[in-house]
N, C-alpha and C positions, 0 to 999 in steps of 0.2 A: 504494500500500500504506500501512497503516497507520503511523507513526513513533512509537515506544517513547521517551514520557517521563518522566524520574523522579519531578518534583512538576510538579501540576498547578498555574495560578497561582490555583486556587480553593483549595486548602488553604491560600497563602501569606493569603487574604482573610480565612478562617476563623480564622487563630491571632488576628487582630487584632478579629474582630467576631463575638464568642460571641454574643450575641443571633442573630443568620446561625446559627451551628452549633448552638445547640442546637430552632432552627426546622426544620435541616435533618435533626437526629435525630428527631424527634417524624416530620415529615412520612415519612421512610426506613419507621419504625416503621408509620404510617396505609397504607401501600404493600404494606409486608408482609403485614400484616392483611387484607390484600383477600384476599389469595392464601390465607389460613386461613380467612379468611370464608368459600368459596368450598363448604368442607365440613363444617367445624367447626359453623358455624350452624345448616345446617339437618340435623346426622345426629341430635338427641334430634326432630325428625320424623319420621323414617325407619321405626318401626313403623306410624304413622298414617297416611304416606301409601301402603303397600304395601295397610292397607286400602281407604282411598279409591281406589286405581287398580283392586283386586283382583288384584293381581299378588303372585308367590314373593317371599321375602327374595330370593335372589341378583338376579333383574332390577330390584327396588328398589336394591339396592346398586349395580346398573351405572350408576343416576347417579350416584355416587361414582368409577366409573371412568371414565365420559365426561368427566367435571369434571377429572380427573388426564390424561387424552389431551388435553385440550384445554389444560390447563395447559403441559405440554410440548409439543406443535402449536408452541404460541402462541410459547415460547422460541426451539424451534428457529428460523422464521422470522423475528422479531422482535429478536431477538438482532443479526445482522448487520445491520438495518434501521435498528438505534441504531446503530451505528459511524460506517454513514455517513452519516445524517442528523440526527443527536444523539438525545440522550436522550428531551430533554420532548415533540418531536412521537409520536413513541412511546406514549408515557403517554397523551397526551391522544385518541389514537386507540383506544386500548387501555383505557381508560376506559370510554368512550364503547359502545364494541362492550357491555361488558360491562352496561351498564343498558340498552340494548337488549335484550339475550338477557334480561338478570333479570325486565323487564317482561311481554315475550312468555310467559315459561316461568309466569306466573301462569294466565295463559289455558289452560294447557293440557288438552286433550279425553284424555288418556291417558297412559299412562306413557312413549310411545315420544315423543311428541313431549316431553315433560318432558325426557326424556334426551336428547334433540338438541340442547332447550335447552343442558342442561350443556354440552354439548360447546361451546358459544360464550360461554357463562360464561367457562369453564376459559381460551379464549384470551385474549378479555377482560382476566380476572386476572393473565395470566402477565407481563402488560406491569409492572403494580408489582413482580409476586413480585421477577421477574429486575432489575428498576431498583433494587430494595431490594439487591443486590449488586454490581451494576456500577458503581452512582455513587460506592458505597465505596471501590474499587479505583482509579477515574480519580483521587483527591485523591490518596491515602494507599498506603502501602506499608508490609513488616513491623510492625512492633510497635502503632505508629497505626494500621495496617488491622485487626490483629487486636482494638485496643480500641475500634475504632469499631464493629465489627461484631459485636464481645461485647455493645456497651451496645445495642445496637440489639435484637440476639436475646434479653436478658433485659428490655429494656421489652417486647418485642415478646410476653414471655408472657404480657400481658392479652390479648394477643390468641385466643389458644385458650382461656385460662381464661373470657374473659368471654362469646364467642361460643356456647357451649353453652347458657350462662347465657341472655343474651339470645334466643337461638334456643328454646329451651326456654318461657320463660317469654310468646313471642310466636305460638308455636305450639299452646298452652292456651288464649289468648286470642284468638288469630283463626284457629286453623288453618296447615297447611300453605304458603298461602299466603300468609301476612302476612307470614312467616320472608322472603321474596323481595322483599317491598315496602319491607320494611327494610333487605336488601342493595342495593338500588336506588338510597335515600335516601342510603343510606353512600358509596357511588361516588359521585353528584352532588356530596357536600360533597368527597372527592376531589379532584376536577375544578376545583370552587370557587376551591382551594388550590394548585393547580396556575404560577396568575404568579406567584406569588413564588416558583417553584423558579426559582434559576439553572441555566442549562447546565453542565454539569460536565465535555462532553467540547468543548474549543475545535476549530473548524474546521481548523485545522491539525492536529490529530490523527485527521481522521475518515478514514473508509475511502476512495480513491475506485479508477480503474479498472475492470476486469472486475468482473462479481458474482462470475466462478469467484474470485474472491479468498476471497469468502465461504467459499467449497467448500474452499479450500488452506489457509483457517485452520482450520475444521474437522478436517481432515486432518492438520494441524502438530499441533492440541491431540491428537487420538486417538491419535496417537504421541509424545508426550510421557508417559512412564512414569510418572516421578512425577506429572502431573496427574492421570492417570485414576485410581491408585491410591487418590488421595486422593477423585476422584470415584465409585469404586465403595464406598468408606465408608463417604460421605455417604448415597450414594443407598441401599444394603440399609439403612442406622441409619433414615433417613427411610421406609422403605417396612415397617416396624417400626411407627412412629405410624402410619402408613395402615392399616395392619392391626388395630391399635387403636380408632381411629376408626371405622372400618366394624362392625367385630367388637361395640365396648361396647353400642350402643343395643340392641343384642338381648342381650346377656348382663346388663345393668342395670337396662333394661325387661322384657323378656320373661320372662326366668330368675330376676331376684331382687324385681320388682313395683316397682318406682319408677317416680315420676310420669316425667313430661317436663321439669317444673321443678327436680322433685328430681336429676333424672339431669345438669343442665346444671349445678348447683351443684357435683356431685359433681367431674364433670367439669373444671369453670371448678377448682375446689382444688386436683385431679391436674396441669393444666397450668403450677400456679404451680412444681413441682419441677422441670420442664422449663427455665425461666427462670431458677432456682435454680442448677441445672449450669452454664448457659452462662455467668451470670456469674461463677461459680466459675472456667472455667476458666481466665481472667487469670490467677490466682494461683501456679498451676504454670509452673515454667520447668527446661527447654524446654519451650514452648506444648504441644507432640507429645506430651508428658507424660500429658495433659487427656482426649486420646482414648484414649490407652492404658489407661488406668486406668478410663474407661468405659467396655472394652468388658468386663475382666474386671468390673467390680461390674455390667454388662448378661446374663453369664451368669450370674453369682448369684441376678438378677432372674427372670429367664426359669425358671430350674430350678424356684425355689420356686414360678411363676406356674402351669406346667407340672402341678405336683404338685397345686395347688390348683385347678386346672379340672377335672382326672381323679378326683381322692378327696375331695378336701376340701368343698365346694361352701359355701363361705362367703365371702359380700359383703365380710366383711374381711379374709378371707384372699388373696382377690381384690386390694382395695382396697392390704393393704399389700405385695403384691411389686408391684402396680402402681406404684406411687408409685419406687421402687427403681427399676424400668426407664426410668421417666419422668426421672427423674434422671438415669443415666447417657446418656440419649439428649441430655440437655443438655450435657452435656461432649461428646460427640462432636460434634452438631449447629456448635456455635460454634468449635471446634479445626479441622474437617473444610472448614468453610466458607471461612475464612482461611485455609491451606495449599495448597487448590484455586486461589481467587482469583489470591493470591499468586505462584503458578504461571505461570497465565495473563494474566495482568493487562495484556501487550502487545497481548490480544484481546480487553479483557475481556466487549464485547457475548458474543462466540461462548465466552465460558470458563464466564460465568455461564448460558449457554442450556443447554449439558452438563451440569453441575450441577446446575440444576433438572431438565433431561429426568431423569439415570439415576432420583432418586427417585420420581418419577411415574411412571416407566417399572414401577419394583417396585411401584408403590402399586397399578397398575392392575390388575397381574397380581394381586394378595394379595387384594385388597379381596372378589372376588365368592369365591375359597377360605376365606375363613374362615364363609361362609355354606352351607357344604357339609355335607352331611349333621346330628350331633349339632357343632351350636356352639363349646359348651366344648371338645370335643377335637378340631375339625380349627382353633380358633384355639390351643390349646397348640400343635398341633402344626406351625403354621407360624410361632409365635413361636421355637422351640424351631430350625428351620432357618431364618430370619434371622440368630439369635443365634451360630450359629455359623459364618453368613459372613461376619459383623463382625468376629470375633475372628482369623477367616483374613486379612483384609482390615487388621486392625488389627499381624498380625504382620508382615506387608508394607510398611504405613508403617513403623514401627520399626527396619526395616533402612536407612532412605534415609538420606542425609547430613542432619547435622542441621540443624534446621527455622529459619526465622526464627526472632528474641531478640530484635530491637536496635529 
């Protein structure tokens, strides 16, 4: 079984060689990014390729939701698999997979086979997502985990800001397809970068015996109350952006006429408030603060958003309760993220694979409903019931004992 340490001697290496830590936030950050690349990139595509397949918006979005199975697939498994064999072999498998599948899905003869690709993206990617949270956890604990994974999720907002961008403005100029030759290129330099990670989890802390070990940690964390609590936060506030992301390329292109480059600008701006939250939420103490107070300025969000998809129908009406939502999901996002960990962190391969599944798990479900009938009203109206199982979700944290400080 696995043996619970309190510092890793890789943080003790870190306080003394900041050139090391701040390679290894930058790298955390390029990790993460995979896992946003993964969707973020190529959704101001997503009207052009539903032409070029000739297929409905909803089965165009179901690469959106294959991409998010496979993201969570990819944890679930992969998760116990870093325990006991460390981190980087992980990574570099899981790299790997992922510019395979991005390759292939260039070729592809039809939409179905495009969407199988996702599904090997997704697992591909999950390998960074979840290493962007587990490697945090093996140094650091309370208050250093929670500012290490604040700085990480507020650099980490070029990442969705700029992926629309870049996705947008390569999909104007080569098409559908270029959006993928350039996620490709992104994972190789990944991979590149990859020997100068050190291991984070030492051999003496790894998994060994039975795999049902794997199974009994699963099972510890699923009945640990307070973790999951804080994992169904995470995952409805993140399945919130998923619904967003799916939902905008046809409410920004389709309904209000914006290019693909214009819509990736748009976009790349709204995710810099997401970034904006999270590093805000340092500032609040106790941490728990950070999501509380995000979930109510998230229904404030939602309401106005609500009222503006049904009556109002204006891009900046749109625009600014969007930015509002975008913001409180950054407070939740970076609070939710660190309290979960924190929780788990005697597991943390298997703590961080739950975490990333529950959001995928809602992202999968939301993604092809808000392509359901009239747009604008079945995406208010499944903002409108996320919003308010966060806030169910957020009155639940607020009863626990109080949170890490120190």
């Amino acid at each position: 079984s696995q043996t619970p340490v309190k510092q890793s001697p890789l943080s003790e290496k870190l306080q003394s060689d900041k050139g090391y830590y701040w390679f290894l936030v930058i790298y955390l950050v390029i990790l993460s990014a995979l896992g946003s690349f993964v969707n973020d990139m190529y959704s101001p595509a997503l009207p052009a390729m539903c032409h070029f397949f000739g297929c409905s918006v909803s089965l165009g979005q179901m690469g959106l939701t294959m991409g998010m199975i496979g993201l969570a697939l990819g944890q679930i498994i992969l998760g116990p698999v870093s325990d006991r064999y460390g981190r980087k072999p992980v990574l570099i498998g899981a790299v790997s997979l992922f510019i395979v599948a991005a390759v292939v899905s260039v070729f592809s003869p039809n939409i179905h086979v495009f969407n199988t690709c996702r599904l090997f993206q997704g697992i591909g990617a999950s390998g960074g997502y979840f290493l962007a949270r587990t490697i945090p956890a093996d140094i650091y604990s309370g208050r250093p985990l929670a500012k290490l994974m604040a700085l990480i999720g507020a650099i980490n907002g070029i990442a969705p800001a700029s992926a629309p961008v870049i996705g947008g403005i390569t999909a104007d100029a080569f098409g559908w397809r270029g959006v993928f030759v350039v996620l490709a290129v992104f994972a190789v330099i990944v991979l590149a970068l990859s020997p100068k990670m050190k291991e984070s989890l030492a051999p003496s802390r790894r998994m060994t015996g039975s795999w049902m070990n794997s199974v009994k940690g699963y099972r510890n964390l699923l009945r640990n109350s307070n973790f999951m609590i804080h994992v169904c936060y995470k995952g409805v506030a993140l399945g919130m952006l998923f619904a967003y992301i799916s939902a905008s390329p046809f409410i920004l292109q389709t309904h209000y006429g914006l290019s693909q480059t214009v819509y990736g600008l748009v976009i790349g701006f709204n995710a810099l408030f997401v970034a904006g939250g999270s590093m805000l939420a340092l500032k609040f103490h106790p941490l728990k603060k950070a999501a509380r107070t995000g979930a109510w300025i998230l229904l404030v969000g939602v309401g106005a958003q609500a009222v503006a998809l049904y009556t109002i129908h204006s891009i900046w009406a749109f625009e600014g309760a969007m930015v509002i939502i975008l913001f409180a999901l950054g407070l939740i996002f970076s609070t939710t993220n660190t309290l979960a960990m924190n929780e788990g962190r005697e597991q943390a391969g298997e703590a961080s694979s739950i975490l990333g599944v529950a959001g995928y798990i809602v992202g999968a479900i939301v993604a092809p409903l808000v392509g359901i009938g009239n747009i604008l009203h079945s995406t208010a109206i499944t903002y409108v019931i996320l919003a308010i199982v966060v806030f169910i979700c957020s009155q639940a944290s607020s009863k626990l004992a109080p949170d890490l400080d120190k």
